[in-house]
DORO-485257 format. One record per residue: residue number from 0; residue in one letter; x, y, z of N, C-alpha, C, CB in turn. Coordinates in steps of 0.05 Angstrom, whole numbers. Glycine has a CB too. Example, Ala and Ser with C-alpha at 12.3 -4.5 7.8 and 13.67 -1.06 7.14 Angstrom:
num,residuo,n.u,n.v,n.w,ca.u,ca.v,ca.w,c.u,c.v,c.w,cb.u,cb.v,cb.w
0,a,264,-114,156,246,-90,156,264,-66,156,226,-89,181 .
1,s,257,-45,142,273,-21,143,258,1,157,282,-12,114 .
! end
This chain:
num,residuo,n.u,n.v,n.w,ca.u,ca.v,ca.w,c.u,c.v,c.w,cb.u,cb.v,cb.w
0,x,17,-24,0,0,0,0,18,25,0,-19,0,24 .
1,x,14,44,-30,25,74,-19,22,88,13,11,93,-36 .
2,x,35,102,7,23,126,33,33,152,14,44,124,74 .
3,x,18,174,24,24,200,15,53,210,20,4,217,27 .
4,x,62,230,23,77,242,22,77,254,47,77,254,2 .
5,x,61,268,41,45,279,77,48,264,98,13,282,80 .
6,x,42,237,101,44,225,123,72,211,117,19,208,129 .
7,x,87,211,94,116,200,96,133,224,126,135,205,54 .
8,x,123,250,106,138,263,122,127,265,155,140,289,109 .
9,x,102,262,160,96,266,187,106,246,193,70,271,197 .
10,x,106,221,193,120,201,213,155,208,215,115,167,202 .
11,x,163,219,191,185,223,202,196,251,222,198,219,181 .
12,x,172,273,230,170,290,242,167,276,278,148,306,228 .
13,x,153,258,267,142,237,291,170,226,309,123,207,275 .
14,x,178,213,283,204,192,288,224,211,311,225,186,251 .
15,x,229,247,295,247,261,314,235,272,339,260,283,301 .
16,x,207,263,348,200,285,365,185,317,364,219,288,371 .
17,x,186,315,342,176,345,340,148,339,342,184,364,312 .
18,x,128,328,339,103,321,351,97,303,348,84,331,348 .
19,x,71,287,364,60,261,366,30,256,349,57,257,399 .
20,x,41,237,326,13,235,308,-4,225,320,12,221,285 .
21,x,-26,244,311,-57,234,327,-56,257,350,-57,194,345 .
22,x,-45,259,362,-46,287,385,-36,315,380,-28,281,409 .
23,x,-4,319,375,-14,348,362,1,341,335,-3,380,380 .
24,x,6,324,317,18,321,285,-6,315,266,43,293,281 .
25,x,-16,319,253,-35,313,233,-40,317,208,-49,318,238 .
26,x,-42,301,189,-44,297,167,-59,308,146,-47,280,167 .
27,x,-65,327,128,-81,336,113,-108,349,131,-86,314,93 .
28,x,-112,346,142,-134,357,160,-129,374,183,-149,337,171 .
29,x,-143,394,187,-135,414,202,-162,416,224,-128,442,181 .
30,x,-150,402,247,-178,393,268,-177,426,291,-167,351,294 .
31,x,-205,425,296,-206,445,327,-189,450,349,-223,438,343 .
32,x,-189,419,357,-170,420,382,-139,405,367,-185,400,413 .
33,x,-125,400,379,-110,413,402,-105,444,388,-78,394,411 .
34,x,-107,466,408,-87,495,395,-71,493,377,-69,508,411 .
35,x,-53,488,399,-25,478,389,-14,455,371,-13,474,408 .
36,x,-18,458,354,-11,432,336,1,436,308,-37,416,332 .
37,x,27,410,297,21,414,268,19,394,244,38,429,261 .
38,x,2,404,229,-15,393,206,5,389,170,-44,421,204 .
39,x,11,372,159,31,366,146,4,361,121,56,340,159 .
40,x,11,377,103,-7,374,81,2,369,51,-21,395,82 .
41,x,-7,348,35,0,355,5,-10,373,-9,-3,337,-10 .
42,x,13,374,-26,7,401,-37,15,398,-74,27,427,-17 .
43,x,18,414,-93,13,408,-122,40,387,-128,13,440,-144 .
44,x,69,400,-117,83,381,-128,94,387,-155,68,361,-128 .
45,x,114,378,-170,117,378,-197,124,356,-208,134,395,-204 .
46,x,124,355,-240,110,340,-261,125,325,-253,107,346,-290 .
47,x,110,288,-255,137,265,-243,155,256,-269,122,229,-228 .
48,x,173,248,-259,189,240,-285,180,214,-301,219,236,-278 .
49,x,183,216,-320,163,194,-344,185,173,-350,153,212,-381 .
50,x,208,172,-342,225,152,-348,239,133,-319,247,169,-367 .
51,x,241,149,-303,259,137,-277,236,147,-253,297,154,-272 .
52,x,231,125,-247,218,123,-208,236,152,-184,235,76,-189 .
53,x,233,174,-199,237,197,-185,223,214,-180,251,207,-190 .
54,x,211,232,-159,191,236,-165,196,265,-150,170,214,-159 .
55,x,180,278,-149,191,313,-134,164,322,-123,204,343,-162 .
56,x,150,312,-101,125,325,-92,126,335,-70,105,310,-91 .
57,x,112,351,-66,113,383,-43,99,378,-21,97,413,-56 .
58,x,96,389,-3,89,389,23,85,411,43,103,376,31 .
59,x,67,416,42,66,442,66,66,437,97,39,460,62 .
60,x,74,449,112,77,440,148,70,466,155,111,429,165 .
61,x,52,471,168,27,485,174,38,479,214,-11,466,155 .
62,x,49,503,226,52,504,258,18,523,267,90,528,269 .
63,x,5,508,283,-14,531,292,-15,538,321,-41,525,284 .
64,x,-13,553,334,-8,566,355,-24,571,373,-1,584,349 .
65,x,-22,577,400,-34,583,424,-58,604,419,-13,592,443 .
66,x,-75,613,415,-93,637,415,-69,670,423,-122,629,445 .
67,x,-68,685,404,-57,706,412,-25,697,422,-77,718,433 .
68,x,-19,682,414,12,675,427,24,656,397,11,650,467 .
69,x,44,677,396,55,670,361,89,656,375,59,714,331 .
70,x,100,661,387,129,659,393,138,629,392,135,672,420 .
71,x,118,608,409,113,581,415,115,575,387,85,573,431 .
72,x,98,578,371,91,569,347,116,578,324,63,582,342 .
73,x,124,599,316,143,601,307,169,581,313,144,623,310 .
74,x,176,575,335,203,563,357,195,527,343,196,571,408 .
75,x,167,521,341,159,503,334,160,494,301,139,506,346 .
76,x,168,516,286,164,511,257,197,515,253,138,534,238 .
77,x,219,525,275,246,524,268,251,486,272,267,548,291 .
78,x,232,486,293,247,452,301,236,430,281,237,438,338 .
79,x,214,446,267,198,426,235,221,437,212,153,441,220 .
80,x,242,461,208,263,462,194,287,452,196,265,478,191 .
81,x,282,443,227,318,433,233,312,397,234,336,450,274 .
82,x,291,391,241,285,360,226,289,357,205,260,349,225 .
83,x,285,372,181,278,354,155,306,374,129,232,359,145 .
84,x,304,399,144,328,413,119,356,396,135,333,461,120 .
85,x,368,389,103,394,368,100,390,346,111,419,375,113 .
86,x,372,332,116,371,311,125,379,293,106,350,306,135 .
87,x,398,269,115,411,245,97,383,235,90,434,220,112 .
88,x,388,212,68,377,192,50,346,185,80,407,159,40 .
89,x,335,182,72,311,171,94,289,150,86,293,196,103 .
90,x,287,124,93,273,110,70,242,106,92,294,74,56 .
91,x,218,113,86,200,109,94,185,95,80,193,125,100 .
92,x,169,75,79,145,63,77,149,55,37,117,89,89 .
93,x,186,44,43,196,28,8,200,61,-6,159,1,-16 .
94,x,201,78,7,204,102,-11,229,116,-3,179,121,-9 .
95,x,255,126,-14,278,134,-12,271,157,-10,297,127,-30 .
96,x,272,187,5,267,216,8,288,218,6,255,229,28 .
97,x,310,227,-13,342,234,-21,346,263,-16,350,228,-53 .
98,x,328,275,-23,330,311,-13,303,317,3,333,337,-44 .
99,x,297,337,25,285,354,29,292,387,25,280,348,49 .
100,x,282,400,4,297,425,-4,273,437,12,304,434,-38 .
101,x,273,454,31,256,473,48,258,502,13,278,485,91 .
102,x,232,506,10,218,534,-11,213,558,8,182,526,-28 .
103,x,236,572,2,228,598,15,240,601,54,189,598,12 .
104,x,233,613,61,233,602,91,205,602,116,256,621,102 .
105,x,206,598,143,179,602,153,176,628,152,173,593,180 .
106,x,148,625,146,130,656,140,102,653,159,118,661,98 .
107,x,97,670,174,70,670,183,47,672,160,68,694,201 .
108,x,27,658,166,12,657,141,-20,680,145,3,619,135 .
109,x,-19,691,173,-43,696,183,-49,676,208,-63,693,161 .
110,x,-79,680,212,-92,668,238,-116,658,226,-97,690,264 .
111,x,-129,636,245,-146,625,240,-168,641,246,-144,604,249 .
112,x,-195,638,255,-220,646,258,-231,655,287,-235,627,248 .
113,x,-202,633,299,-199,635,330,-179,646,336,-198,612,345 .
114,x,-171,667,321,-144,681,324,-119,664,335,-149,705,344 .
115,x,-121,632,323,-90,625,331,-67,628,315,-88,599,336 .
116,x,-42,640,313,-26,643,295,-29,623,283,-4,648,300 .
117,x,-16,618,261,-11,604,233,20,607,220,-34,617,212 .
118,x,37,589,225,64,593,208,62,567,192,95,595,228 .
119,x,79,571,166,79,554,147,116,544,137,59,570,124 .
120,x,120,522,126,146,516,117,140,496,101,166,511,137 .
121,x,152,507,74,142,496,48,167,477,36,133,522,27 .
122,x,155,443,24,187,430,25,185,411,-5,194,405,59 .
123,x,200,410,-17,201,397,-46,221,375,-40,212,418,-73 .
124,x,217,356,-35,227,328,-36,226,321,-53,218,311,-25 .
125,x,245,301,-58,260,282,-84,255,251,-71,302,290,-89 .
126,x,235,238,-91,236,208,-77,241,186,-97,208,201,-60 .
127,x,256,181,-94,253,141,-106,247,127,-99,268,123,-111 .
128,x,237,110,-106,214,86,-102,225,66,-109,188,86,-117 .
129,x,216,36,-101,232,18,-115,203,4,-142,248,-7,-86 .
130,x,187,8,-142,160,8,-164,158,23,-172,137,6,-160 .
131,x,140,21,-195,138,49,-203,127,44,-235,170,66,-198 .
132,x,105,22,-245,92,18,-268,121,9,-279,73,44,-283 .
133,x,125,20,-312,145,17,-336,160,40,-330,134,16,-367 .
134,x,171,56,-301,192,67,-303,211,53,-295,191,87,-292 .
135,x,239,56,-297,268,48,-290,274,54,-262,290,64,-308 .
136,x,296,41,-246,308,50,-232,329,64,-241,311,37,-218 .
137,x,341,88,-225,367,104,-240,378,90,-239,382,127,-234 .
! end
């Protein structure tokens, strides 16, 4: 069975500690509670390669914050950049993650509806697979 991308990377957010899936790490869905929590989402990605099992899809990591208290949350989206920027070869779930290139750096994105901050850190991974239809391995 695949798994997304999104949850490749949250378990390996998991793996270092930076939060606990199911309590405050979560997957494409962006729940009420906990405040404090963060949400790892897919996102467009670019075109896969038509010849070799490489593939380059994106990921957004979404920190959301205490009500009116941004500092927590920010401190929280350096320790979602210092997990995953340069990180060696990482093989999750038959899938090789060879780069995490962090896009841009963290940016506050706004607040939710409940005025909790919102920071974001945007990441273009490189993955090989060992399947992959009539593509090649490199």
């Amino acid at each position: 069975m695949s798994t997304s991308p999104a949850k490749d990377i949250a378990a390996i957010l998991a793996l270092g500690g930076v939060a606990t899936e199911g309590t405050d790490l979560f997957v494409d869905e962006i729940p009420d509670k906990p405040d404090f929590c963060v949400i790892v989402r897919n996102t467009v990605g670019f075109d896969a390669n038509p010849a070799y099992r490489r593939d380059s899809p994106t990921v957004q990591v979404i920190i959301r914050g205490n009500k009116l208290s941004s500092e927590a949350a920010y401190d929280k989206a350096v320790e979602v950049k210092n997990a995953l920027l340069g990180r060696p070869t990482t093989t999750v779930n038959s899938k090789d993650y060879v780069q995490f290139l962090m896009t841009g750096d963290i940016i506050r994105i706004g607040q939710d509806e409940n005025s909790r901050p919102l920071y974001s850190t945007n990441w273009r991974l490189v993955v090989e697979s060992t399947s992959g239809g009539f593509r090649d391995n490199l």
